[in-house]
C-alpha positions as CSV (number, residue, x, y, z in Angstrom):
1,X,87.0,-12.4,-30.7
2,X,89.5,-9.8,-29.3
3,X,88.9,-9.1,-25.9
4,X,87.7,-6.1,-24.3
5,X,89.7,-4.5,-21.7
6,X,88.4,-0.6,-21.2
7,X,89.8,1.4,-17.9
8,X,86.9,4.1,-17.9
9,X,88.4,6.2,-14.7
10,X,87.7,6.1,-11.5
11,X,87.9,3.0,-10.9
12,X,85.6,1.7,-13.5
13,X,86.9,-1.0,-15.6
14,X,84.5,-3.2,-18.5
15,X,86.4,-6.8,-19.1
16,X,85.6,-9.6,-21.3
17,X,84.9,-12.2,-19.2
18,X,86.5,-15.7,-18.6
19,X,85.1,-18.9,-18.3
20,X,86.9,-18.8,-14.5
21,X,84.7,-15.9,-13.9
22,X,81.8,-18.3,-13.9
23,X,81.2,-18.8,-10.4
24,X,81.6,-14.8,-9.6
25,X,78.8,-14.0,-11.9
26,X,76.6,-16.9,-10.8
27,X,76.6,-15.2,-7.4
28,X,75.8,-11.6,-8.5
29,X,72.9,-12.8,-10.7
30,X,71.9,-15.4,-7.7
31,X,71.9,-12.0,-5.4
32,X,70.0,-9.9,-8.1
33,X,67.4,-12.9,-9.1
34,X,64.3,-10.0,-7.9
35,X,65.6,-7.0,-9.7
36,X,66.3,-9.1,-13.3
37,X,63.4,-11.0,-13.3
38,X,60.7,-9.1,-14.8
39,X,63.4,-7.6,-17.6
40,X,66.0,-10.4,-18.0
41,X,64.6,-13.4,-20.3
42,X,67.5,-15.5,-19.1
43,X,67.3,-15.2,-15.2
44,X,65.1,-18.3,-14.8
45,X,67.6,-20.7,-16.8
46,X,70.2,-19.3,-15.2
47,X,70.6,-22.2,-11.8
48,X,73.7,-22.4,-11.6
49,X,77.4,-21.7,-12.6
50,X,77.9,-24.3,-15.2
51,X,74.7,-21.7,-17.1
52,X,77.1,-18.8,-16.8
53,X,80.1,-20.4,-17.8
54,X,78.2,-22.0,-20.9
55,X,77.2,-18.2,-21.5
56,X,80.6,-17.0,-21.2
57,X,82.2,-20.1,-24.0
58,X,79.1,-19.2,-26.6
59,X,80.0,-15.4,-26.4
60,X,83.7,-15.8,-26.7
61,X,83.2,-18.2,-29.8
62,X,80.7,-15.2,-31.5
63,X,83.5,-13.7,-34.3
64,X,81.4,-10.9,-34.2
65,X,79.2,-10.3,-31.4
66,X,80.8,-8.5,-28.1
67,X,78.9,-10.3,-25.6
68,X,80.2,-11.4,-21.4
69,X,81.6,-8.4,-20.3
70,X,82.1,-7.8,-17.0
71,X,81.4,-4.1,-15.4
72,X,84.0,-4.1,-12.4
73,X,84.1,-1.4,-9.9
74,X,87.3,-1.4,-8.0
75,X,87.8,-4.7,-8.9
76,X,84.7,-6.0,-7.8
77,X,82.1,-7.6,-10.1
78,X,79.0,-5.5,-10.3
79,X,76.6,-6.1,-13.9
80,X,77.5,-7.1,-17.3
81,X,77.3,-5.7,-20.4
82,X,77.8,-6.8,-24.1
83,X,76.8,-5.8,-27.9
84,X,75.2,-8.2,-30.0
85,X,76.7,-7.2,-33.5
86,X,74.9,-7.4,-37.0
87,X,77.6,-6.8,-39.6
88,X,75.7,-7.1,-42.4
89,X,73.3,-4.4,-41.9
90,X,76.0,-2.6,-39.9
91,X,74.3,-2.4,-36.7
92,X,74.2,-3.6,-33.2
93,X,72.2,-3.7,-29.6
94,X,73.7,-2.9,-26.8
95,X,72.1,-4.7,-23.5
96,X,73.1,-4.3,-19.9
97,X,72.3,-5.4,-16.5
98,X,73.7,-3.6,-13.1
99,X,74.1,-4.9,-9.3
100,X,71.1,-3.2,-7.1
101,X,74.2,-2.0,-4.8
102,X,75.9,-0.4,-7.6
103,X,73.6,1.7,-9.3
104,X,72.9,5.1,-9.4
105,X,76.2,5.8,-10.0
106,X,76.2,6.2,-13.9
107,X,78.5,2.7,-14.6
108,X,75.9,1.6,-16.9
109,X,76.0,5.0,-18.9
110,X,79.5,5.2,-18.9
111,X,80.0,1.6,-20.2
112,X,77.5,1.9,-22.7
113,X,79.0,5.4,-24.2
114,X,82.2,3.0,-24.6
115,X,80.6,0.3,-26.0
116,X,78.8,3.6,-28.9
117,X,82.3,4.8,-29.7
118,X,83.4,1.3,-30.2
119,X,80.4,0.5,-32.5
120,X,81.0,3.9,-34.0
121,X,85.0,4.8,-34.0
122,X,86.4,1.5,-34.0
123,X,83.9,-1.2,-35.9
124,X,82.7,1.4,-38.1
125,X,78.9,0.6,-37.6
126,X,76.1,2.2,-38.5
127,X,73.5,2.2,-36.0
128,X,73.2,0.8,-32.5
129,X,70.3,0.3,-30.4
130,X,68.9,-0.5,-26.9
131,X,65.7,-2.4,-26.1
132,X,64.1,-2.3,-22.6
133,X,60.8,-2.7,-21.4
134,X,57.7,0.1,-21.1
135,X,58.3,-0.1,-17.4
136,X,62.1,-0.4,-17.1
137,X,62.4,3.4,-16.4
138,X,66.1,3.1,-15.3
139,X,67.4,1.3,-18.9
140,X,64.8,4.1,-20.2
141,X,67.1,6.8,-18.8
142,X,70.3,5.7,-19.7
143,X,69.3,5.5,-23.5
144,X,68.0,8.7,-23.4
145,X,71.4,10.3,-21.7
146,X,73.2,8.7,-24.4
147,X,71.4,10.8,-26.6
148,X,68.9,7.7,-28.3
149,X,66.0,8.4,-30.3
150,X,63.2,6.8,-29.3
151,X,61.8,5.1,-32.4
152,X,58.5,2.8,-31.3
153,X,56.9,0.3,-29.3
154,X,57.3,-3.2,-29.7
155,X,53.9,-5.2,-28.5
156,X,54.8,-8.2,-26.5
157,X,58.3,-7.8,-27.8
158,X,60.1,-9.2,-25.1
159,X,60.0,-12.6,-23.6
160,X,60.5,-12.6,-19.3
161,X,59.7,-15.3,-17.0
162,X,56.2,-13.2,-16.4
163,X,55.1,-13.5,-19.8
164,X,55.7,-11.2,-22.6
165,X,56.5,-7.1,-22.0
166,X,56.4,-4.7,-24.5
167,X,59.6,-3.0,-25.8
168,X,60.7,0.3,-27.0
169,X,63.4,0.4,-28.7
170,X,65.7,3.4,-28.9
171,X,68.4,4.2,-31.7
172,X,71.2,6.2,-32.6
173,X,73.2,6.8,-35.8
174,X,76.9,7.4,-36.8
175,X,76.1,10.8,-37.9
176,X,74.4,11.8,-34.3
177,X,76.7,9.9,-32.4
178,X,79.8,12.1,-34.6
179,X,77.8,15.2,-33.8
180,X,77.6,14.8,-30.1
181,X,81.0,14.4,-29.8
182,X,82.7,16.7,-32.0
């Protein structure tokens, strides 16, 4: 996999991660355990560092997916972000997850209009979408600002430590994506 290293301005810079980054992003999931739990399926696994750097070493042997990228914000670590990547059907899902301390500041938006024109400009993809729960109004918004159809309702789609959660899932299509930014 080729890495990923985007400077997005003002600040804002989206990194593949290393396996050395382990212990960094052990602690900023530790601190955010309450805000991922009812959305992140992977938060109760996740116990230590050795389950982020095993994370890290799967998505960096992926040939195509573009997983275990770090959000940074002035150099400092805040929320993840990747894009699981389905060549066949040339399509992929963007997913996300953001310090409490650090949102509200559009870093997820940003980072996920990077990761569209990379699925778009630069992979030459088809379709991407984004997933998030019924009641996840924040990962709601930021699909819908980057212009994503919402397409349906998932019933017990997602897995979380609470049980299942429906999810919507939103799309958006190379035409679309070429319109809005013409």
């Amino acid at each position: 996999m080729n890495p990923i290293l985007w400077e997005l301005g003002d600040g804002l810079v989206v990194r593949t991660l290393t396996p050395d980054d382990d212990v960094e992003l052990f602690a900023l999931v530790d601190r955010n355990r309450e805000r991922l739990r009812p959305w992140m399926p992977w938060e109760p696994t996740t116990k230590g560092p050795a389950d982020t750097r095993e994370f890290i070493e799967r998505a960096l042997a992926s040939e195509d997916d573009r997983e275990a990228n770090g959000i940074y914000l002035e150099g400092r670590l805040v929320g993840t972000a990747g894009m699981r990547v389905d060549t066949m059907d040339a399509k992929a899902e963007v997913g996300y997850w953001i310090d409490g301390d650090a949102q509200g500041q559009g870093l997820v938006t940003r980072t996920c209009e990077r990761f569209l024109a990379f699925a778009f400009e630069e992979l030459g993809l088809h379709r991407v979408e984004l997933l998030a729960a019924t009641g996840n109004t924040r990962s709601r918004a930021v699909a819908e600002r980057l212009g994503m159809t919402q397409e349906g309702t998932g019933r017990e789609n997602g897995r979380v430590a609470g049980g299942f959660v429906d999810l919507v899932t939103y799309g958006i299509l190379d035409r679309e994506w070429r319109d809005r930014h013409r």
